[in-house]
C-alpha positions in Angstrom: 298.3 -123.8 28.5 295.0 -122.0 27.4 292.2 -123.6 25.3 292.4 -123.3 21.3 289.2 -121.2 22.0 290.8 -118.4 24.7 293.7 -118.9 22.6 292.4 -117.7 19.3 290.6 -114.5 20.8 294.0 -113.4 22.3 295.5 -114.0 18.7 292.6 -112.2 17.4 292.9 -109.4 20.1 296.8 -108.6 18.8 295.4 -109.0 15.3 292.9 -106.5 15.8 295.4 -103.9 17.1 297.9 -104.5 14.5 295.6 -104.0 11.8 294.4 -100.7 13.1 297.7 -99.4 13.9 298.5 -99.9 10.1 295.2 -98.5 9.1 296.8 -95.2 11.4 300.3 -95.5 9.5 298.1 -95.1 6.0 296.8 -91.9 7.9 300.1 -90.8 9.4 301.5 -91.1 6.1 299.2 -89.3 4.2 299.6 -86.3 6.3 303.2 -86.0 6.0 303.6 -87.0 2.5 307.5 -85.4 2.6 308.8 -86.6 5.6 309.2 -90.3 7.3 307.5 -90.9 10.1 306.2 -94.2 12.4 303.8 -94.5 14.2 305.1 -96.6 17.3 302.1 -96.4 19.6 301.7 -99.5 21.3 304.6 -101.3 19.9 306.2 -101.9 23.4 302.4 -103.3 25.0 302.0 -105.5 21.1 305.5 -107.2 21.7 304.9 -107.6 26.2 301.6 -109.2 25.2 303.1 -111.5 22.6 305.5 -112.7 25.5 302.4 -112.9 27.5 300.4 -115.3 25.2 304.1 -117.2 24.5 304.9 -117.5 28.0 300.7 -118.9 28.9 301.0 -121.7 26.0 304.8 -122.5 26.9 305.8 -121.2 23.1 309.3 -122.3 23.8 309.9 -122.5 20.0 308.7 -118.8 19.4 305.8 -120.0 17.4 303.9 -117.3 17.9 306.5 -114.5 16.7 306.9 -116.4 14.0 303.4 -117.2 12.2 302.2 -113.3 13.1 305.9 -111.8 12.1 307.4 -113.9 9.2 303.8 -115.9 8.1 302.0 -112.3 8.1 299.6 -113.7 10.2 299.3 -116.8 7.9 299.1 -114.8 4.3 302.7 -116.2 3.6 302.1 -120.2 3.7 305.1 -122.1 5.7 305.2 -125.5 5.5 306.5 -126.6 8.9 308.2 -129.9 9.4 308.2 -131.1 13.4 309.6 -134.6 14.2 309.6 -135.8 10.6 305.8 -134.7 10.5 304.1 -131.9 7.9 302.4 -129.1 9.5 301.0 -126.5 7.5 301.2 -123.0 9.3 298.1 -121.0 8.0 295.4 -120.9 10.9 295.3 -120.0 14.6 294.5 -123.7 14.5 297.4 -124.3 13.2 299.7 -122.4 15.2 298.1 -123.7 18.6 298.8 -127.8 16.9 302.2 -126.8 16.5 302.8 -125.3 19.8 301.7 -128.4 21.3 303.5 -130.8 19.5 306.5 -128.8 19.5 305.7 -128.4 23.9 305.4 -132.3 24.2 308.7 -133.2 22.5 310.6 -130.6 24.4 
């Protein structure tokens, strides 16, 4: 289990990368205005180092995936409900409280 501390700079690492990897799609994009293309660079090493951080805080609940994935990386607000408790899901704060009360009741 890391720290909240070492835990938010690895969020903030993947954050980092995601956000200039779209800033290369906008670029990508631009360039070949009649044709569809992705840029994948880096998906494969963005996905193993999700696993990574999931598998170091024992993420059994795929916490992670889920605030950076279907959250946005909290921009989309989920209200989480664990053992009859509210959790709001908007921080890195709050993603490392819910992996850990979601890791003790498991």
């Amino acid at each position: 289990m890391l720290t909240l501390e070492v835990f938010m700079n690895q969020l903030q690492v993947l954050r980092d990368f995601q956000d200039k990897k779209d800033e290369r799609q906008k670029l990508v994009e631009q360039m070949y205005t009649s044709s569809f293309v992705i840029d994948e660079f880096g998906d494969d090493l963005f996905t193993s180092y999700i696993r990574f951080l999931a598998l170091m805080m024992n993420d059994d609940g795929e916490w992670i995936d889920y605030y950076i994935f279907e959250t946005q990386w909290g921009k989309e607000i989920m209200d989480i409900t664990v053992n009859d408790k509210h959790h709001d899901l908007r921080s890195y704060e709050d993603l490392y409280d819910i992996i850990t009360v979601t890791m003790k009741t498991n």
